[in-house]
ROBA-78064 format. One record per residue (C-alpha): residue in three letters; z negated, y negated, x. Coordinates in Angstrom, 3 decimals, m for minus. Each point is the difference from the previous one (the first is absolute). Layout:
! ROBA-78064
+-----+----------+----------+----------+
| res |       pz |       py |       px |
+-----+----------+----------+----------+
| ALA |        Z |        Y |        X |
...
+-----+----------+----------+----------+
//
This chain:
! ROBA-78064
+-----+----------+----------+----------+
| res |       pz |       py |       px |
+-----+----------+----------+----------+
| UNK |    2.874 |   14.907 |  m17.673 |
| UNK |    1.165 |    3.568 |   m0.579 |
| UNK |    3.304 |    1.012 |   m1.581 |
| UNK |    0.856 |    2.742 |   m2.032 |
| UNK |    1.259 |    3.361 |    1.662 |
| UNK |    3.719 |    0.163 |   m1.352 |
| UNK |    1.108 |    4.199 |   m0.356 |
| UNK |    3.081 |   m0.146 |   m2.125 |
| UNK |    1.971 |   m2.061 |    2.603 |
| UNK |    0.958 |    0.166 |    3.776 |
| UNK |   m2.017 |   m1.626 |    2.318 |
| UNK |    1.612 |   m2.817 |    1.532 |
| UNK |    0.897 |    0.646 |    3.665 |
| UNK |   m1.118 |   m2.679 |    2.568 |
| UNK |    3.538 |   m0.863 |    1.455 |
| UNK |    1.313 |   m0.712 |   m3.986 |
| UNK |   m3.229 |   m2.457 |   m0.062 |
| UNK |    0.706 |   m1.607 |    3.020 |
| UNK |    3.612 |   m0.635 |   m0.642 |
| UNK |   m0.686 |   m1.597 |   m3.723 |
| UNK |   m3.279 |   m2.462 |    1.637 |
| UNK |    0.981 |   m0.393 |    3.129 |
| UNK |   m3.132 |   m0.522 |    2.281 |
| UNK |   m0.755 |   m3.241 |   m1.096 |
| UNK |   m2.753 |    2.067 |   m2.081 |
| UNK |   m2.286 |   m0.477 |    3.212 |
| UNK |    1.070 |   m3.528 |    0.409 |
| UNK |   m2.792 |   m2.348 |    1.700 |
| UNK |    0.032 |   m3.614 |   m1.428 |
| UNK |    2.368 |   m1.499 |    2.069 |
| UNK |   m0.715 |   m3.261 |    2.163 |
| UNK |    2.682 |   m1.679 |   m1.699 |
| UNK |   m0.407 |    0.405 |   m3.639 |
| UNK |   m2.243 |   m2.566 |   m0.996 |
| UNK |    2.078 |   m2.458 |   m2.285 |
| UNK |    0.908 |   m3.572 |    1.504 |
| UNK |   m1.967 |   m2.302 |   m2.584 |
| UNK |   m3.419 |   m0.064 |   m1.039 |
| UNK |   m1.062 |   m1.270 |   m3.535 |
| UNK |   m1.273 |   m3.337 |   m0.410 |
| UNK |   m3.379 |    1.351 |   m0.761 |
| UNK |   m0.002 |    2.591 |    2.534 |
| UNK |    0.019 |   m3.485 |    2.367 |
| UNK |   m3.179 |   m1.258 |   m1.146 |
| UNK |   m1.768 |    3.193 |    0.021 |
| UNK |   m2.696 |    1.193 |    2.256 |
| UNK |    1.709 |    2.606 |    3.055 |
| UNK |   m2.203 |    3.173 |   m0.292 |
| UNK |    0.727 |    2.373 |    2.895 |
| UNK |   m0.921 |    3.230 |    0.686 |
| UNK |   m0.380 |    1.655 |    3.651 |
| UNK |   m0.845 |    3.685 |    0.300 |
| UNK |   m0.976 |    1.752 |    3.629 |
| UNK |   m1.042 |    3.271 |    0.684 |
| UNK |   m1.548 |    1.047 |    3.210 |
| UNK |    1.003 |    3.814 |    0.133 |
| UNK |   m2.407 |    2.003 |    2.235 |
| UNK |   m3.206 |   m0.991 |   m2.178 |
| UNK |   m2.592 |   m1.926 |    0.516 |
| UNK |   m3.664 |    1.260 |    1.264 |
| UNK |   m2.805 |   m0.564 |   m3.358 |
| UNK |   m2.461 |   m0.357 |    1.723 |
| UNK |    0.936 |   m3.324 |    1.829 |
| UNK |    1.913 |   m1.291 |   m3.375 |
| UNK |   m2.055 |    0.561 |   m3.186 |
| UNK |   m2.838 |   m2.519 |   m0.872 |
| UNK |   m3.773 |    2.052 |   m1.028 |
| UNK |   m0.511 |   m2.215 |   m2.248 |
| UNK |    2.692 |   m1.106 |   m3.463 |
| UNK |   m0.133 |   m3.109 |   m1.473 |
| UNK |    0.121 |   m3.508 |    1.628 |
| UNK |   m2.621 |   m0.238 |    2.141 |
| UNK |    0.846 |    3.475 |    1.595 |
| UNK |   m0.283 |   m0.759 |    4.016 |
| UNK |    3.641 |    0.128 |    1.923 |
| UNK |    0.537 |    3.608 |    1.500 |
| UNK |    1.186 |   m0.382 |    4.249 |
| UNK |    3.521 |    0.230 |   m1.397 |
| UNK |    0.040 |   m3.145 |   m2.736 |
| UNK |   m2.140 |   m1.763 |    2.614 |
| UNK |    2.766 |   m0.643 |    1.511 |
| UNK |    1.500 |   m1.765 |   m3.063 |
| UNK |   m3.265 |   m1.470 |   m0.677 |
| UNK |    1.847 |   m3.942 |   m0.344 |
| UNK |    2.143 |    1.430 |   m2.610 |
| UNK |   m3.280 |    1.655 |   m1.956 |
| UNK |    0.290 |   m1.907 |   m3.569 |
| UNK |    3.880 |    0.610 |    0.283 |
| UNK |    0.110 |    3.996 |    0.045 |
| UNK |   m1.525 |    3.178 |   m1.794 |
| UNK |   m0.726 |    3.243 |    1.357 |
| UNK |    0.003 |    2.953 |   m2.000 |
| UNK |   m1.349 |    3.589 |    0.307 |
| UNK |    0.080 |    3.056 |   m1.630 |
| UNK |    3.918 |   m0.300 |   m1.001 |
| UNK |    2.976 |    2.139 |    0.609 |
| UNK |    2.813 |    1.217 |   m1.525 |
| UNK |   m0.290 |    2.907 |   m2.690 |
| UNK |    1.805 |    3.072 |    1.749 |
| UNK |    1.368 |   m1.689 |    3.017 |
| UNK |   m1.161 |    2.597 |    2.447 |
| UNK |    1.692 |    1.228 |    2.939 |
| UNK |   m1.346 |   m1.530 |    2.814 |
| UNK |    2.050 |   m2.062 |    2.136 |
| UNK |    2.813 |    0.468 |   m3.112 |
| UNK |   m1.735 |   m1.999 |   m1.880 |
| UNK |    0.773 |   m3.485 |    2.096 |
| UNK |    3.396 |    0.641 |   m2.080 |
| UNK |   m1.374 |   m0.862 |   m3.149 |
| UNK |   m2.386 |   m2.828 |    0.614 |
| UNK |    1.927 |   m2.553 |   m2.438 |
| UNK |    1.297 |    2.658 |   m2.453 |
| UNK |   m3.188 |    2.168 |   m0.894 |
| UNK |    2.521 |    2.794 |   m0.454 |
| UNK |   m2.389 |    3.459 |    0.091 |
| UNK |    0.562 |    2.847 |    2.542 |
| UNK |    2.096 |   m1.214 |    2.845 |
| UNK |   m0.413 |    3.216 |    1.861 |
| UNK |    1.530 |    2.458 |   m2.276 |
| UNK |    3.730 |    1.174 |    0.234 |
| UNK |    2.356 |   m1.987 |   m2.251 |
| UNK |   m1.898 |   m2.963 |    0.173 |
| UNK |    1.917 |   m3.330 |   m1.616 |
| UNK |   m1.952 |   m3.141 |    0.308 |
| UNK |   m0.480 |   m2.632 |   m2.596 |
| UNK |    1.233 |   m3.761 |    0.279 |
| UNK |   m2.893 |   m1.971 |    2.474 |
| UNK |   m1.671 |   m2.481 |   m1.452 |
| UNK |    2.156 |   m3.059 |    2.139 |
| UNK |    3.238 |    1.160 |   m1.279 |
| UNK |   m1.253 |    0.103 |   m3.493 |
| UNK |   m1.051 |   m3.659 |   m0.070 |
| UNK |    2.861 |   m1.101 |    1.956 |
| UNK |    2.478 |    1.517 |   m2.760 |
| UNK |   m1.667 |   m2.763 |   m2.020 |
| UNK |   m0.888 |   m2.991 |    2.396 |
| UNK |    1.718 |    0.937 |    2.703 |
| UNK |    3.394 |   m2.435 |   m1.574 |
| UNK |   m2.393 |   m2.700 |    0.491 |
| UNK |    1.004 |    0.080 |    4.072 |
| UNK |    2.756 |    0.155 |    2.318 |
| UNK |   m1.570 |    4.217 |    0.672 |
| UNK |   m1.568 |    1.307 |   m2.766 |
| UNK |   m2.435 |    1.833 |    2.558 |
| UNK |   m0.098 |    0.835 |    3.875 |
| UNK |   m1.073 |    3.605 |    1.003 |
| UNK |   m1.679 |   m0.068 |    3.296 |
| UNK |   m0.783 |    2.105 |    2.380 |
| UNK |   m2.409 |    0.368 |    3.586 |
| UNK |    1.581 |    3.204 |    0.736 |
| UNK |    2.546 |    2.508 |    0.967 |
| UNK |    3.430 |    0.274 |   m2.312 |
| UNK |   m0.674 |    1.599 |   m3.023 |
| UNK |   m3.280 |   m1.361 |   m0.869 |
| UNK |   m0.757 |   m2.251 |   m3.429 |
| UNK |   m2.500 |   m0.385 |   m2.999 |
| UNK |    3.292 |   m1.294 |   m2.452 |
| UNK |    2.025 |    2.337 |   m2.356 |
| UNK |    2.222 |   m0.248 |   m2.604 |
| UNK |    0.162 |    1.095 |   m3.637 |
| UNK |    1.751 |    3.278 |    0.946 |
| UNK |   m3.079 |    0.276 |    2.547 |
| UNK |    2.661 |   m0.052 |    3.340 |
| UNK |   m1.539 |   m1.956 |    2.172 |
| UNK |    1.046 |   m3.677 |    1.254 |
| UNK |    0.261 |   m0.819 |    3.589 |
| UNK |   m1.722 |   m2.023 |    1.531 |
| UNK |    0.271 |   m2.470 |    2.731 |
| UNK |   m2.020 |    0.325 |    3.442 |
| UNK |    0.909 |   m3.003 |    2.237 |
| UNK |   m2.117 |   m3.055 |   m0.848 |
| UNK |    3.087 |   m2.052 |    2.089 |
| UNK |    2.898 |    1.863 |   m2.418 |
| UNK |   m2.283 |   m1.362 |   m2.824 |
| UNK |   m0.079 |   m3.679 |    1.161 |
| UNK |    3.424 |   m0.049 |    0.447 |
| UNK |    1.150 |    1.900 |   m3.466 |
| UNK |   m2.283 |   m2.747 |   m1.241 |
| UNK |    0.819 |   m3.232 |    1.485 |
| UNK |    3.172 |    0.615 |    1.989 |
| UNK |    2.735 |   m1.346 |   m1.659 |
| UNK |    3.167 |    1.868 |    0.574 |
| UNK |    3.622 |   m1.678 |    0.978 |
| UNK |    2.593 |   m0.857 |   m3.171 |
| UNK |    1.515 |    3.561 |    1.227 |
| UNK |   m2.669 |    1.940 |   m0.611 |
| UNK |   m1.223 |   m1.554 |   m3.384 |
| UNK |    3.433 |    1.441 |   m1.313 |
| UNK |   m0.711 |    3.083 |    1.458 |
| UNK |   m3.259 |    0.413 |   m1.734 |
| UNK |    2.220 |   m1.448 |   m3.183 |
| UNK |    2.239 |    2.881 |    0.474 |
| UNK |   m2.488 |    2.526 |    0.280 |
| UNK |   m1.494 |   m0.946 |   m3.575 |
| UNK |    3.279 |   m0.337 |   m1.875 |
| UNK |    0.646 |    3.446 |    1.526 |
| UNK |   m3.480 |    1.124 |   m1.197 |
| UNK |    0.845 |   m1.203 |   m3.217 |
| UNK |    3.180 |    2.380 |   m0.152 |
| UNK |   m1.574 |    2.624 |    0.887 |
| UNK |   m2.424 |   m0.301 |   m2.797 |
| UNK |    2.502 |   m0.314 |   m2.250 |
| UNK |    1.379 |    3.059 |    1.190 |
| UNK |   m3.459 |    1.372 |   m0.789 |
| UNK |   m0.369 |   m1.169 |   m3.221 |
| UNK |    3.353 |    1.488 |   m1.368 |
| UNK |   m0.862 |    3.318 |    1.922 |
| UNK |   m2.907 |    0.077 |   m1.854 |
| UNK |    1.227 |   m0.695 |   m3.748 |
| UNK |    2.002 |    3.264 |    0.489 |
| UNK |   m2.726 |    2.305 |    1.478 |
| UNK |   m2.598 |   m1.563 |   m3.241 |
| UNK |    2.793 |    1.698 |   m2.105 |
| UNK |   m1.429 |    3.530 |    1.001 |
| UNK |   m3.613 |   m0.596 |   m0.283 |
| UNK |   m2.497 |    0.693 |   m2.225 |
| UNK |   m1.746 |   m2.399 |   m1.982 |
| UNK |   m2.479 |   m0.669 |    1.937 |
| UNK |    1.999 |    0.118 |    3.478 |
| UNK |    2.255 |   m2.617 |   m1.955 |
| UNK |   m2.887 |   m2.143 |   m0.405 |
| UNK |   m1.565 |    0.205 |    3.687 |
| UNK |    3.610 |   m1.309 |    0.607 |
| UNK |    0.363 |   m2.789 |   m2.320 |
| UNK |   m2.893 |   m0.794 |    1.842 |
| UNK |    1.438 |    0.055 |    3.695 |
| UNK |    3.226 |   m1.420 |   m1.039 |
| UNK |   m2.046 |   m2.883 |   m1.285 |
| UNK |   m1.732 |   m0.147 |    3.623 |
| UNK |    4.000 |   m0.153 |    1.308 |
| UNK |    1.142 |   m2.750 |   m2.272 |
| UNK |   m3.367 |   m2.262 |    1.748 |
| UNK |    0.791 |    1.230 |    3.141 |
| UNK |    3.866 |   m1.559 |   m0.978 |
| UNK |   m1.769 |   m3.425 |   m0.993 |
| UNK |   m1.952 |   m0.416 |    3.067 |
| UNK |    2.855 |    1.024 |    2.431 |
| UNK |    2.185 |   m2.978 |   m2.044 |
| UNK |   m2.582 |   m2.530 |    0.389 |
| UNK |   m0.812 |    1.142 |    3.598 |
| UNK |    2.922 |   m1.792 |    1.025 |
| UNK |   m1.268 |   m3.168 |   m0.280 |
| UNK |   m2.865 |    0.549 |    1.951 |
| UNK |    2.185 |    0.950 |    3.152 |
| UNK |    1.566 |   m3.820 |    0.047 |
| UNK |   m3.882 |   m1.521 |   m0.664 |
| UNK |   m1.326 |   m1.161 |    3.578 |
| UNK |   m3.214 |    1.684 |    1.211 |
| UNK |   m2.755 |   m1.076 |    0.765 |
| UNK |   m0.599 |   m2.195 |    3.155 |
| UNK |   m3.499 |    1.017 |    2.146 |
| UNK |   m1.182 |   m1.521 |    2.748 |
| UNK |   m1.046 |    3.627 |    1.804 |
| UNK |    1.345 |    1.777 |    2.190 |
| UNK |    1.524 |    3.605 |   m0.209 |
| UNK |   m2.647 |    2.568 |    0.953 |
| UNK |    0.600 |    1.774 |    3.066 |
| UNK |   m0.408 |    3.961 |   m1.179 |
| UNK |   m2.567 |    1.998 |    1.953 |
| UNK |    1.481 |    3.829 |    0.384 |
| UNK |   m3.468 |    2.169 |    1.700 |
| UNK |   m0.962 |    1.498 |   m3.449 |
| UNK |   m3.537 |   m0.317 |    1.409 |
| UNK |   m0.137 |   m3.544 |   m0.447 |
| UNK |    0.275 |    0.262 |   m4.000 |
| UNK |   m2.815 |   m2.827 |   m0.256 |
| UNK |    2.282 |   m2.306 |    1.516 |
| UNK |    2.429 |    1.451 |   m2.058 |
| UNK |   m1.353 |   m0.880 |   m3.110 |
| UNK |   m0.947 |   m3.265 |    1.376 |
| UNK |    3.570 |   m0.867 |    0.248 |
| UNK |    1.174 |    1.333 |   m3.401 |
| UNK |   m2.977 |   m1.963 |   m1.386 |
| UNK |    1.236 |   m3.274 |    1.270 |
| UNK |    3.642 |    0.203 |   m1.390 |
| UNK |   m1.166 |    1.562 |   m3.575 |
| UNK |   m2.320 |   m3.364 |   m0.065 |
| UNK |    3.241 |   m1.809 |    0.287 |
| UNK |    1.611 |    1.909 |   m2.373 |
| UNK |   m2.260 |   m0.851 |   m2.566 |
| UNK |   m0.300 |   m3.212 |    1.351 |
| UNK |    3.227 |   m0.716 |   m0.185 |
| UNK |    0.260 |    1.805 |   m3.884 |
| UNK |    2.519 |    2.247 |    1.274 |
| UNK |   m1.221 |    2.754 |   m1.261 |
| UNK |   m3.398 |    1.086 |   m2.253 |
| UNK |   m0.014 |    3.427 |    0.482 |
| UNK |   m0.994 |    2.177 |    3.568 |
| UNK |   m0.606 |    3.083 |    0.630 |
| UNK |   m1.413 |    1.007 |    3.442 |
| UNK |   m0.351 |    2.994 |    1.534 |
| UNK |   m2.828 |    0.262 |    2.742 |
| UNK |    0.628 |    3.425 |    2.449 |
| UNK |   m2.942 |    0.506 |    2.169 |
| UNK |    1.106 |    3.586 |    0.737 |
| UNK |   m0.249 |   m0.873 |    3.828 |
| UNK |   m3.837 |    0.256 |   m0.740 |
| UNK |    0.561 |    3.023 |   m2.268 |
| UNK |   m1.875 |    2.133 |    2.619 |
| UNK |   m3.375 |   m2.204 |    0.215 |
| UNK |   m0.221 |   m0.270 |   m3.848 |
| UNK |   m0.320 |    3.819 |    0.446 |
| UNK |   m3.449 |   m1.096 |    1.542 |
| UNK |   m2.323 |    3.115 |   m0.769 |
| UNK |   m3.017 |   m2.460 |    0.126 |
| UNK |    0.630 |   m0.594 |    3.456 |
| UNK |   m1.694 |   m3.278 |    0.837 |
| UNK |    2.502 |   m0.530 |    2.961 |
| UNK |    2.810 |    0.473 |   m2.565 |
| UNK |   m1.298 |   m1.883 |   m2.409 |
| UNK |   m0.649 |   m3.075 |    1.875 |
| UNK |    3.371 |   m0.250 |    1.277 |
| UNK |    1.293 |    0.152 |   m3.573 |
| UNK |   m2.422 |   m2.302 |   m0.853 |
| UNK |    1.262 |   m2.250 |    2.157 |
| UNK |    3.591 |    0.573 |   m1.244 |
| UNK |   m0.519 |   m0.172 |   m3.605 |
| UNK |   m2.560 |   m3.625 |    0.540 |
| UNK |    3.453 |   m1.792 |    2.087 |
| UNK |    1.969 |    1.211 |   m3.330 |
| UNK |   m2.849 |   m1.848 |   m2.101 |
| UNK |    0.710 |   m2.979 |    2.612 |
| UNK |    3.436 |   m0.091 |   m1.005 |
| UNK |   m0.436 |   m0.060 |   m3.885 |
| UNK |   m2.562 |   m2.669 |    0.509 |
| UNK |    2.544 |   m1.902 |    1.681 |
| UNK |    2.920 |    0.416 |   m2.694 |
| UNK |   m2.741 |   m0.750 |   m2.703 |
| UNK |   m1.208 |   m3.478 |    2.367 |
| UNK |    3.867 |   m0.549 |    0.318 |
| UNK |    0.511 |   m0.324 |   m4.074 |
| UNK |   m3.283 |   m1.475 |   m0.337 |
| UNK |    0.952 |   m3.314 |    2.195 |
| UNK |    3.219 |   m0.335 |   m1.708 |
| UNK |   m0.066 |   m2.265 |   m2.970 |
| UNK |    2.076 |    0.410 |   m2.963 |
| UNK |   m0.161 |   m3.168 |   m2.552 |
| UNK |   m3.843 |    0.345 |   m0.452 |
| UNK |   m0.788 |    3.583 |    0.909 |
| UNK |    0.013 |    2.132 |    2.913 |
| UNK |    3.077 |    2.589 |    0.481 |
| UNK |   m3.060 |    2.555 |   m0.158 |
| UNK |   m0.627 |   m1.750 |   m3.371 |
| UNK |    3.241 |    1.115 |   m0.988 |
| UNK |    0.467 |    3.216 |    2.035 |
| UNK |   m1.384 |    3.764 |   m0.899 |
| UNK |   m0.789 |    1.868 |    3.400 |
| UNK |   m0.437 |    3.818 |   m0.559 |
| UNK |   m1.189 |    1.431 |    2.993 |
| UNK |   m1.299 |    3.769 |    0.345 |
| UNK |    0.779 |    4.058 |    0.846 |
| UNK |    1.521 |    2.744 |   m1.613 |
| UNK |   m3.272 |    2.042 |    1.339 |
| UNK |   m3.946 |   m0.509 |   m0.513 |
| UNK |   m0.431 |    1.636 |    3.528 |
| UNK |    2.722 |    1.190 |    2.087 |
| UNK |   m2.524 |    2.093 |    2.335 |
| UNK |    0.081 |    2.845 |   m3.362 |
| UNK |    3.517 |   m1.423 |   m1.435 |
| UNK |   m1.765 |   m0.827 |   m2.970 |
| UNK |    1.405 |   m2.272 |   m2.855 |
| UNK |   m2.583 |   m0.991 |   m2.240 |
| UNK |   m2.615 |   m3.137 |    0.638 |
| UNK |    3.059 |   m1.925 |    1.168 |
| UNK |   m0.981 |   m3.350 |    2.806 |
| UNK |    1.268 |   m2.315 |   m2.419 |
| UNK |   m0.081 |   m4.199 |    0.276 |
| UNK |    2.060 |   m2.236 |   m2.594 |
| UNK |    0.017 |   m4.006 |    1.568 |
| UNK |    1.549 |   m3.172 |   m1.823 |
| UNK |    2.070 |   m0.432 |   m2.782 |
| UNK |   m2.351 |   m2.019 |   m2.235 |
| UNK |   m2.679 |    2.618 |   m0.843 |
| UNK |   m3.948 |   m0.206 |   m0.043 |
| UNK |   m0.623 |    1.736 |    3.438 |
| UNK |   m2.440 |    0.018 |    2.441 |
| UNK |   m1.797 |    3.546 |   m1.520 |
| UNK |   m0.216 |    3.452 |    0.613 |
| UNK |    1.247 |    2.038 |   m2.959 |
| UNK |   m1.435 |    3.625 |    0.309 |
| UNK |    1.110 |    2.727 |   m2.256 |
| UNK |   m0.722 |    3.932 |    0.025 |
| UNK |    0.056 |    1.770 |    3.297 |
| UNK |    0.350 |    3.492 |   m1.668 |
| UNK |    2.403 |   m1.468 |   m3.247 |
| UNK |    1.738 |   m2.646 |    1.986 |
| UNK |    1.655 |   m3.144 |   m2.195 |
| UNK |    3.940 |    0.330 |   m0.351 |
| UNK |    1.335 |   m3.029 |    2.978 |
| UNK |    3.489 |   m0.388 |   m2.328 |
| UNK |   m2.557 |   m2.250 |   m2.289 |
| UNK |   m0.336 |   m2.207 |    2.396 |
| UNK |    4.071 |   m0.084 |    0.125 |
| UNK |   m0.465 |   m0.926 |   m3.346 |
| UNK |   m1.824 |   m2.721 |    0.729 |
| UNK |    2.518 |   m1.321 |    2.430 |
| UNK |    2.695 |    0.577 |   m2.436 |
| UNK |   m1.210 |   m1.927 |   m2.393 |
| UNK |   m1.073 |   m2.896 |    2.140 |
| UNK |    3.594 |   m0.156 |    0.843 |
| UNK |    0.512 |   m0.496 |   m3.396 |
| UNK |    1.036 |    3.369 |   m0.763 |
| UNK |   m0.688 |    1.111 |   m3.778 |
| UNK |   m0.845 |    3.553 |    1.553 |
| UNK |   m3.547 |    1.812 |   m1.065 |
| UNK |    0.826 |    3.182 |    1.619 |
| UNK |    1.799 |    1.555 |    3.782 |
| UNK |   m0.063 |    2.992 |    0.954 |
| UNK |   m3.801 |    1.300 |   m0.575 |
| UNK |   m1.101 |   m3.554 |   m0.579 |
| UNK |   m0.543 |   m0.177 |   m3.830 |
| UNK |   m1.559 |   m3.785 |   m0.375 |
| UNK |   m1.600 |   m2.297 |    2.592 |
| UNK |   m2.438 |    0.250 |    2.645 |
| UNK |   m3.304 |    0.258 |   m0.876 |
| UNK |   m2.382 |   m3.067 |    1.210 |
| UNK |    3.311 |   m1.856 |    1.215 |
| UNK |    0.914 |   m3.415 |   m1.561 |
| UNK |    2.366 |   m2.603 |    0.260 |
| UNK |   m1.741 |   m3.363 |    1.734 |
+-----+----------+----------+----------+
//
């Protein structure tokens, strides 16, 4: 959206817009802000989930992409290795985001779509996670979990405001944020720390009445809007409380013991996939964001055709195939009233670039598993014109049942993709 260039007043300085919003502008959904109680018909409905991973260092073509489209197209050496879970995935080519160049920049903007990560002044747009879990997310104890297989810093999930949202890299922190249930001391605590959040928002709010005196229309408007956002934010901090004295739920697993040698991200993953299948298991949360970082193989996807080099990646990038097959065999054996948690679970699984050898990001490796679609086809589009990917987040949008036909570059559905 642009805004008009104002000449006839001063600009406003930074500090002045600071001190009148307060930095809850680049607020993430919080964990706790889901409200306590869930409407009577939100009981009987169907639990549609979403799960988004992105594998950052690429992934190679030529061992991913299907020759042939269509559903008799024969499995590539990649999707072999998924080949039981065939009818319950599609793989698409010859999609990317419109003007999300940059290289390895781009692996910021894999949810969000948001064009030109590379240039100065970049401000990211809200990821696609955090945009359904503003609407589904009160539906859980956390709205969402950001994940992430990699060093501190690292996430696919931002805000509104585009700041990003960090995430959490220790699959044993997870299981017990999820399932550990903390002493009558520390519930207050946690009570505390929301009534407090709640004060400060006020704070915010009144701030923020007296800066919108000085603005232009249109400013004014932008913060009717925001002060809207804080008077939610308010709502679900209230109700939040009630979650805090609500016991957790009981699993019989154990807590993962973390694995620190960065070169053992496979395992990694492995791990993170096993307590995000008890997440959703559990319907603790719908939403998850994960963050893949491969970079300790950032030199061998460099491979210059080198068939040395590109066997050992080869090697690397089949065990992560291994591991998705696992998490997608994981949901598939758990039953859910009469359908699978696959059934009820979208898997989004790809790379920010078509070929990390040129740092190229168009022809995206793209697969989309579960979630009660008509899969098991190859959906080719233009190689030279590629199809915008934010359709398919469309798609999952509105299988959540979001009334959304549009994010970010995605105007309208997937092509060839329906609903089973």
């Amino acid at each position: 959206m642009n805004f008009p260039h104002i000449s006839d007043r001063p600009a406003l300085g930074r500090r002045t817009f600071l001190q009148g919003i307060g930095t809850t502008i680049a607020l993430p959904l919080l964990e706790a802000m889901a409200p306590a109680f869930v409407k009577a018909a939100d009981a009987a409905e169907v639990p549609r989930r979403m799960v988004a991973i992105e594998t950052n260092m690429g992934i190679m073509p030529q061992f991913f992409f299907p020759e042939k489209s269509g559903r008799d197209y024969a499995l590539s050496p990649y999707l072999e290795r998924l080949k039981d879970h065939r009818e319950h995935f599609t793989v698409f080519s010859g999609v990317s985001h419109p003007g999300v160049t940059g290289g390895h920049t781009a692996e910021r903007c894999f949810l969000t779509g948001t064009p030109h990560p590379e240039r100065g002044g970049f401000r990211n747009g809200v990821s696609l996670d955090q945009f359904a879990a503003e609407q589904v997310g009160n539906r859980t104890r956390y709205p969402s979990l950001v994940l992430a297989m990699s060093n501190e810093g690292s996430t696919l999930s931002y805000t509104r405001s585009g700041a990003p949202i960090p995430s959490e890299r220790s699959p044993r922190k997870l299981f017990e944020k999820l399932f550990t249930q903390g002493n009558p001391a520390e519930v207050e605590a946690n009570v505390e720390a929301l009534r407090q959040g709640r004060s400060m928002l006020d704070f915010v709010g009144e701030q923020s009445r007296r800066l919108n005196q000085s603005l232009s229309k249109s400013d004014q408007a932008r913060m009717d809007e925001y002060l809207t956002s804080v008077r939610e934010l308010e709502k679900r901090l209230h109700s939040s409380e009630e979650w805090e004295h609500r016991p957790k739920p009981v699993v019989t697993a154990k807590a993962p013991e973390d694995i620190e040698d960065a070169r053992e991200f496979v395992a990694k993953t492995k791990l993170m996939f096993d307590v995000m299948k008890l997440a959703l298991e559990t319907d603790s949360t719908r939403i998850i964001s994960l963050f893949i970082d491969t970079t300790v193989i950032h030199n061998i996807t460099h491979h210059g055709n080198r068939p040395e080099a590109i066997a050992e990646l080869r090697g690397k990038e089949e065990a992560q195939f291994d591991a998705l097959g696992g998490f997608l065999a994981a949901l598939s054996a758990t039953r859910e009233e009469s359908q699978t948690l696959l059934d009820q679970t979208m898997v989004l699984y790809g790379t920010p670039m078509g070929s990390a050898n040129s740092h190229s990001n168009v022809n995206l490796p793209v697969l989309f598993a579960g979630g009660g679609f008509r899969h098991g086809q190859h959906l080719a589009f233009d190689q030279e014109n590629n199809h915008p990917l934010a359709t398919l987040y469309v798609s999952m949008l509105q299988r959540l049942g979001l009334s959304s036909d549009s994010f970010s570059s995605g105007k309208g559905t997937m092509r060839g993709l329906e609903m089973a």
